[in-house]
N, CA and C atoms as a LAMMPS dump frame, in Angstrom:
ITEM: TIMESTEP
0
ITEM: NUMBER OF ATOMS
282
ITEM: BOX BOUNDS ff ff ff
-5.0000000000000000e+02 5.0000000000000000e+02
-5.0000000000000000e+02 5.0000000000000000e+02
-5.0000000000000000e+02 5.0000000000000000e+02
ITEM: ATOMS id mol type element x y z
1 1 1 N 369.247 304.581 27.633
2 1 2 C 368.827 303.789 28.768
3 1 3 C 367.355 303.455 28.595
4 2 1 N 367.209 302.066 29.205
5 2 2 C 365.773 302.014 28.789
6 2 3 C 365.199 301.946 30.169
7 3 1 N 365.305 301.962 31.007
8 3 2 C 364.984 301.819 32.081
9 3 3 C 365.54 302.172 33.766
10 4 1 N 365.483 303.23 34.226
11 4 2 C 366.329 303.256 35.394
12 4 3 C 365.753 303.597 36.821
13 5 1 N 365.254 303.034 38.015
14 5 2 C 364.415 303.183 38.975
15 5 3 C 364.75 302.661 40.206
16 6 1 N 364.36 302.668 41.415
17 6 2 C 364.895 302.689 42.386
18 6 3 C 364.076 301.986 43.364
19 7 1 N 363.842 300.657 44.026
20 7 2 C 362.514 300.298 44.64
21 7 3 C 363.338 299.417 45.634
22 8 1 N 362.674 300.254 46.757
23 8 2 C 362.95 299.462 48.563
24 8 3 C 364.687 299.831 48.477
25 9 1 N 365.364 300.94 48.281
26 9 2 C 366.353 301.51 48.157
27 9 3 C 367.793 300.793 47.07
28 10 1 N 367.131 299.591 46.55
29 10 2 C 368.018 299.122 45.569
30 10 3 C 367.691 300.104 44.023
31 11 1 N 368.577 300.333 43.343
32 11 2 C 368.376 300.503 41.815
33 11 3 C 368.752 300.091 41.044
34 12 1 N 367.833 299.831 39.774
35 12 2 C 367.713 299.004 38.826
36 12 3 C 368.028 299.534 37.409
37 13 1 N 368.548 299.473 36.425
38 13 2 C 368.863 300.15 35.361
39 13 3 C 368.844 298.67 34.192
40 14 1 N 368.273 299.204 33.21
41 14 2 C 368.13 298.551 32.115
42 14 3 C 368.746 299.062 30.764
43 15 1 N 369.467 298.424 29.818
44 15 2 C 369.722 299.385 28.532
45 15 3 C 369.36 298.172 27.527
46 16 1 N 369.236 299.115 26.154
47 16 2 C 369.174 298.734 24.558
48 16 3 C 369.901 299.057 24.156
49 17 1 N 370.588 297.828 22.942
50 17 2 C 371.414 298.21 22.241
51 17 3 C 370.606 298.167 20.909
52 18 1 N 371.4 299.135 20.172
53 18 2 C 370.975 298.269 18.432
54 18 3 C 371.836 297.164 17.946
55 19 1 N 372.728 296.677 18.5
56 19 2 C 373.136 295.549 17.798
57 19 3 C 372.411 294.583 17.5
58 20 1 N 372.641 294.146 16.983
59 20 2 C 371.749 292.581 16.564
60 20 3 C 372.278 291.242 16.821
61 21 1 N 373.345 290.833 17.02
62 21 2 C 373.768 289.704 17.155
63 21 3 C 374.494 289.471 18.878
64 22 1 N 374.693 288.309 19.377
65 22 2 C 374.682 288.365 20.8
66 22 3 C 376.073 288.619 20.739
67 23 1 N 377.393 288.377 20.279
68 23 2 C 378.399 288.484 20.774
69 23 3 C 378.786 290.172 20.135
70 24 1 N 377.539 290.544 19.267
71 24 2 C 378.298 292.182 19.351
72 24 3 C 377.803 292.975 20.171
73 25 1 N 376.66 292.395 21.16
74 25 2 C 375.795 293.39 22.018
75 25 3 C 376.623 293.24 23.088
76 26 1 N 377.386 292.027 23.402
77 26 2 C 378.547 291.635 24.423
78 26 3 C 379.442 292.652 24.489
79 27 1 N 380.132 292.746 22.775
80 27 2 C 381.138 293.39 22.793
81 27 3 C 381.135 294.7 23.121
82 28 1 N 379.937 295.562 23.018
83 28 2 C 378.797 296.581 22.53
84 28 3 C 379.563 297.255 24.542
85 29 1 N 378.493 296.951 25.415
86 29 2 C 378.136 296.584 26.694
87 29 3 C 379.447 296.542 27.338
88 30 1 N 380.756 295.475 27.142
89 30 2 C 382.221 295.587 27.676
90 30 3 C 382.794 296.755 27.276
91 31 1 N 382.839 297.109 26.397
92 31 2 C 383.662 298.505 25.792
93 31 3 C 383.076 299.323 26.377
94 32 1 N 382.052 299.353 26.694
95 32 2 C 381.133 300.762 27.595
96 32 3 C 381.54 301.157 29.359
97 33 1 N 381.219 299.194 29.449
98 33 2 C 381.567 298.964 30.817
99 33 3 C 383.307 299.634 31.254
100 34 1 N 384.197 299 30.221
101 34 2 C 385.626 299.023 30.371
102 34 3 C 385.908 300.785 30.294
103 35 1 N 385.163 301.712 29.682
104 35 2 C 385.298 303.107 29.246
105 35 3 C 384.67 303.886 30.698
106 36 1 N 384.204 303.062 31.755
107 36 2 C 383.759 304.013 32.606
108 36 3 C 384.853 304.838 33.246
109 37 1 N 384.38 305.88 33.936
110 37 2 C 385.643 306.634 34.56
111 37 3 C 385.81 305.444 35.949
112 38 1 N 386.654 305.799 36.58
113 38 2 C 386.878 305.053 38.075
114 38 3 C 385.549 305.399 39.062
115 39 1 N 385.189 306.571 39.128
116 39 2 C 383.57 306.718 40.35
117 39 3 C 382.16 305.842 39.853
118 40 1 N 382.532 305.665 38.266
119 40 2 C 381.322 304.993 37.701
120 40 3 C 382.059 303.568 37.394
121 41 1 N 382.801 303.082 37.346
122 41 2 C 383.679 301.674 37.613
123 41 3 C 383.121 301.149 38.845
124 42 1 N 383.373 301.947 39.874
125 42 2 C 383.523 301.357 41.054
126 42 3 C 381.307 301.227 41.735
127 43 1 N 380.946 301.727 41.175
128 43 2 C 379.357 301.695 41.119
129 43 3 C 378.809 300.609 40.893
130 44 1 N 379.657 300.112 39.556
131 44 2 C 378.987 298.89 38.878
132 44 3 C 379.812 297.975 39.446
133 45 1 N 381.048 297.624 39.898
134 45 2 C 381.819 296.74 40.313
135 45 3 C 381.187 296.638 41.8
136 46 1 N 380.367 297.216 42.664
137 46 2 C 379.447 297.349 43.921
138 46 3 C 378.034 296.675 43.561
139 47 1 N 377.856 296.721 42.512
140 47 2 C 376.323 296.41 42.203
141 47 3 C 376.317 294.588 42.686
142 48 1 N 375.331 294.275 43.304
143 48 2 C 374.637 293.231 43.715
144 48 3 C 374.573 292.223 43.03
145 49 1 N 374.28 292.493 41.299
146 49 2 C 373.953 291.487 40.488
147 49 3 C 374.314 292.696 39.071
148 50 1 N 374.968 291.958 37.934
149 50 2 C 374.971 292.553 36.582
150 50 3 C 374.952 291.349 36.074
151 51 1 N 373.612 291.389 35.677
152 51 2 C 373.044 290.365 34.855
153 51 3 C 372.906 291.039 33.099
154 52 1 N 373.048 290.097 32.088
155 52 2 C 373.821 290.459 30.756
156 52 3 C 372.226 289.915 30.506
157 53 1 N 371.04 290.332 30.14
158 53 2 C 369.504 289.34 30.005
159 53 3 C 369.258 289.274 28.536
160 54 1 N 369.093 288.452 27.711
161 54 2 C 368.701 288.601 26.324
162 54 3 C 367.5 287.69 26.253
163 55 1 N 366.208 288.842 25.739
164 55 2 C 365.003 288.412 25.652
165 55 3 C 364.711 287.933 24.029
166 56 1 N 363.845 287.153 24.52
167 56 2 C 363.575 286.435 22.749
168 56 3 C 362.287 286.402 22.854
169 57 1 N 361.283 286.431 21.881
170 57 2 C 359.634 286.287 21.866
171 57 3 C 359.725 284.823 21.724
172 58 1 N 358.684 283.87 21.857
173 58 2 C 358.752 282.732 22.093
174 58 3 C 357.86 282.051 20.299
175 59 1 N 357.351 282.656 20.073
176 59 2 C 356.649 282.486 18.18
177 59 3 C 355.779 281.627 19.065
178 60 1 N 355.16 281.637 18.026
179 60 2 C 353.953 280.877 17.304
180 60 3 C 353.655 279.128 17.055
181 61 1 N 354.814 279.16 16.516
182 61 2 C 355.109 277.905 15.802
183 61 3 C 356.126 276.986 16.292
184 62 1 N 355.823 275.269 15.611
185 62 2 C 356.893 274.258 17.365
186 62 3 C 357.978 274.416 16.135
187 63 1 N 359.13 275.432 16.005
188 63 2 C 360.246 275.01 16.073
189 63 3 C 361.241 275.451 16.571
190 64 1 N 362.243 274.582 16.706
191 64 2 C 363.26 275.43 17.912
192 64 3 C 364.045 276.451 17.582
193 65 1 N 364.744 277.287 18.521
194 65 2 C 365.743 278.341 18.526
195 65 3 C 366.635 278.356 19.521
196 66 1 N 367.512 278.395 18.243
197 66 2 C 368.999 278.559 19.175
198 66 3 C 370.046 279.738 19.109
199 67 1 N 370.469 279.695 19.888
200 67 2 C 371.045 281.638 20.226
201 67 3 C 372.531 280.956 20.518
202 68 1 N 373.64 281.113 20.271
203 68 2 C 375.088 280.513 20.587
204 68 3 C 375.551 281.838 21.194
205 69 1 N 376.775 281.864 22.446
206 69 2 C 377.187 282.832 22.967
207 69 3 C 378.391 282.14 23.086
208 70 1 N 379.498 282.668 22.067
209 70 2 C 381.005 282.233 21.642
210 70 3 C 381.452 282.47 22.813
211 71 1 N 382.286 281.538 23.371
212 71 2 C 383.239 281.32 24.69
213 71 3 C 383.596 283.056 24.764
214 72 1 N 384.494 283.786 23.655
215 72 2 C 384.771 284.679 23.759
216 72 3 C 384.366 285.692 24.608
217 73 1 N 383.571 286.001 24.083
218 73 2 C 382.058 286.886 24.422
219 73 3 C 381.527 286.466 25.939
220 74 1 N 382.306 284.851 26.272
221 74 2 C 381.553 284.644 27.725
222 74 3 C 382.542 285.553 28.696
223 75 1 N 383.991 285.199 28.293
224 75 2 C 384.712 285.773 28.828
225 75 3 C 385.097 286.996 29.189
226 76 1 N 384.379 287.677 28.135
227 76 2 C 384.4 289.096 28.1
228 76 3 C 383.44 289.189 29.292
229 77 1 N 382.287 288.806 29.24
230 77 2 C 381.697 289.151 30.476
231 77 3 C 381.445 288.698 32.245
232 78 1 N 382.3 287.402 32.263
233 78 2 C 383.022 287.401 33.522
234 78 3 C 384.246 288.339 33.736
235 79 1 N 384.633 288.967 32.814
236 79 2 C 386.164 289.893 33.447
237 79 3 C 385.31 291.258 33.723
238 80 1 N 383.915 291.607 33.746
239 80 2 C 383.629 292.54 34.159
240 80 3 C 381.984 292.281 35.037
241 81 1 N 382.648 290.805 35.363
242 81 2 C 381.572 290.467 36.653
243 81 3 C 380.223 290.49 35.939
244 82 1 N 379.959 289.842 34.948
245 82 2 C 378.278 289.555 34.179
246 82 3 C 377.719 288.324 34.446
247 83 1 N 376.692 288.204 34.076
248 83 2 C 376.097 286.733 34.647
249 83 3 C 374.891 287.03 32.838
250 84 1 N 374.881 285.661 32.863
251 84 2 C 373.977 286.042 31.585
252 84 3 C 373.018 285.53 31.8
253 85 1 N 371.423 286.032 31.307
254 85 2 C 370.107 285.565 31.749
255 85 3 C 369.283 285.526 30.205
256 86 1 N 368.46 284.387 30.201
257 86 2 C 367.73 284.52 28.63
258 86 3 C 366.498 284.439 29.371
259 87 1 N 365.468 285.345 28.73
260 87 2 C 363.938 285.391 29.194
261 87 3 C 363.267 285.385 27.76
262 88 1 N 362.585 284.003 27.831
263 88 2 C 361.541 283.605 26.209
264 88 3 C 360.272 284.633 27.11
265 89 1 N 359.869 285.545 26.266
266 89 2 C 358.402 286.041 26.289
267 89 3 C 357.613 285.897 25.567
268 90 1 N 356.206 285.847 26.085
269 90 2 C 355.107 284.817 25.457
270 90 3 C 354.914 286.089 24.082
271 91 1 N 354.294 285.3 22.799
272 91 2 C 353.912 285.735 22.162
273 91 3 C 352.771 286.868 22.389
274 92 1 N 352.942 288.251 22.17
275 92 2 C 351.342 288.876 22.535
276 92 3 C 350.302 288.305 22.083
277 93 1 N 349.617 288.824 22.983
278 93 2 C 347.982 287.889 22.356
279 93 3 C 347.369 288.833 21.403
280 94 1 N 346.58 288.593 20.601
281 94 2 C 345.931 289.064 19.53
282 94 3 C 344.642 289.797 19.85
Protein backbone atom coordinates (compact mmCIF):
# COMPACT_ATOMS: atom_id res chain seq x y z
CA UNK A 1 0.00 0.00 0.00
CA UNK A 2 1.26 3.22 -0.72
CA UNK A 3 -0.87 5.29 0.93
CA UNK A 4 -3.78 4.94 3.43
CA UNK A 5 -5.44 7.94 5.60
CA UNK A 6 -8.47 9.22 6.74
CA UNK A 7 -9.49 13.13 6.44
CA UNK A 8 -12.98 14.82 7.56
CA UNK A 9 -14.07 11.03 8.23
CA UNK A 10 -13.71 9.80 4.55
CA UNK A 11 -10.66 7.31 3.77
CA UNK A 12 -8.40 7.30 1.22
CA UNK A 13 -6.09 4.43 0.19
CA UNK A 14 -3.62 4.41 -2.56
CA UNK A 15 -1.57 1.29 -4.02
CA UNK A 16 1.62 0.38 -6.38
CA UNK A 17 1.95 -2.07 -8.51
CA UNK A 18 5.14 -3.33 -10.22
CA UNK A 19 3.62 -3.99 -13.33
CA UNK A 20 4.54 -2.01 -16.08
CA UNK A 21 2.11 -1.98 -18.69
CA UNK A 22 -1.58 -0.54 -18.24
CA UNK A 23 -3.68 -3.50 -19.08
CA UNK A 24 -1.50 -5.76 -16.66
CA UNK A 25 -1.76 -3.28 -13.73
CA UNK A 26 -5.68 -3.59 -14.69
CA UNK A 27 -5.44 -7.12 -14.67
CA UNK A 28 -3.00 -6.92 -11.55
CA UNK A 29 -5.81 -4.68 -9.34
CA UNK A 30 -9.20 -6.97 -10.70
CA UNK A 31 -7.78 -10.26 -9.55
CA UNK A 32 -7.06 -8.62 -6.15
CA UNK A 33 -10.29 -6.77 -6.18
CA UNK A 34 -12.28 -10.13 -7.35
CA UNK A 35 -10.09 -12.28 -4.41
CA UNK A 36 -11.52 -10.12 -1.63
CA UNK A 37 -13.37 -12.02 1.06
CA UNK A 38 -17.22 -10.77 1.15
CA UNK A 39 -16.59 -8.05 4.48
CA UNK A 40 -13.74 -6.58 2.30
CA UNK A 41 -15.96 -6.88 -1.10
CA UNK A 42 -18.60 -5.18 0.36
CA UNK A 43 -16.14 -2.08 1.71
CA UNK A 44 -14.99 -1.39 -1.65
CA UNK A 45 -18.33 -1.98 -3.44
CA UNK A 46 -19.56 1.07 -0.57
CA UNK A 47 -16.69 3.24 -1.42
CA UNK A 48 -17.76 6.68 -2.92
CA UNK A 49 -15.38 6.70 -5.79
CA UNK A 50 -12.68 3.79 -7.07
CA UNK A 51 -10.85 5.60 -9.27
CA UNK A 52 -8.13 3.26 -11.39
CA UNK A 53 -5.37 6.83 -11.63
CA UNK A 54 -2.29 6.28 -13.85
CA UNK A 55 0.31 8.97 -13.43
CA UNK A 56 2.81 9.81 -16.15
CA UNK A 57 5.73 12.58 -15.73
CA UNK A 58 5.07 15.04 -18.37
CA UNK A 59 9.22 15.17 -19.98
CA UNK A 60 11.00 17.67 -21.08
CA UNK A 61 10.65 17.56 -24.59
CA UNK A 62 7.41 18.54 -27.31
CA UNK A 63 6.67 15.05 -28.15
CA UNK A 64 3.63 13.27 -27.64
CA UNK A 65 2.53 10.21 -25.52
CA UNK A 66 0.21 7.85 -25.83
CA UNK A 67 -0.92 5.24 -23.24
CA UNK A 68 -3.85 2.77 -25.01
CA UNK A 69 -6.24 1.03 -22.42
CA UNK A 70 -7.60 -2.20 -24.52
CA UNK A 71 -11.48 -2.24 -24.34
CA UNK A 72 -10.72 -5.41 -22.37
CA UNK A 73 -9.04 -4.07 -19.53
CA UNK A 74 -11.90 -1.25 -19.65
CA UNK A 75 -14.26 -3.78 -18.95
CA UNK A 76 -12.60 -5.42 -16.46
CA UNK A 77 -12.84 -2.36 -14.58
CA UNK A 78 -16.43 -1.30 -14.87
CA UNK A 79 -17.49 -4.95 -13.60
CA UNK A 80 -15.83 -3.94 -10.41
CA UNK A 81 -17.13 -0.33 -10.41
CA UNK A 82 -13.59 1.64 -11.57
CA UNK A 83 -13.47 4.87 -13.16
CA UNK A 84 -10.09 5.57 -14.72
CA UNK A 85 -8.11 8.87 -14.08
CA UNK A 86 -4.64 9.93 -15.89
CA UNK A 87 -2.63 12.69 -13.95
CA UNK A 88 0.55 14.17 -16.31
CA UNK A 89 2.98 15.49 -13.46
CA UNK A 90 5.18 18.28 -14.08
CA UNK A 91 8.66 17.41 -14.63
CA UNK A 92 10.73 18.07 -11.19
CA UNK A 93 12.54 21.08 -11.27
CA UNK A 94 16.22 20.95 -11.17
Amino acid sequence: MFRNEEVDGIYYGSFETTCSGIDEIIAEYVSLIDGLSKSSRDIWDKALRRDFDFGYESGTTANNFHSRIESDAIKKLAGVGGSVVVTIYPVPST
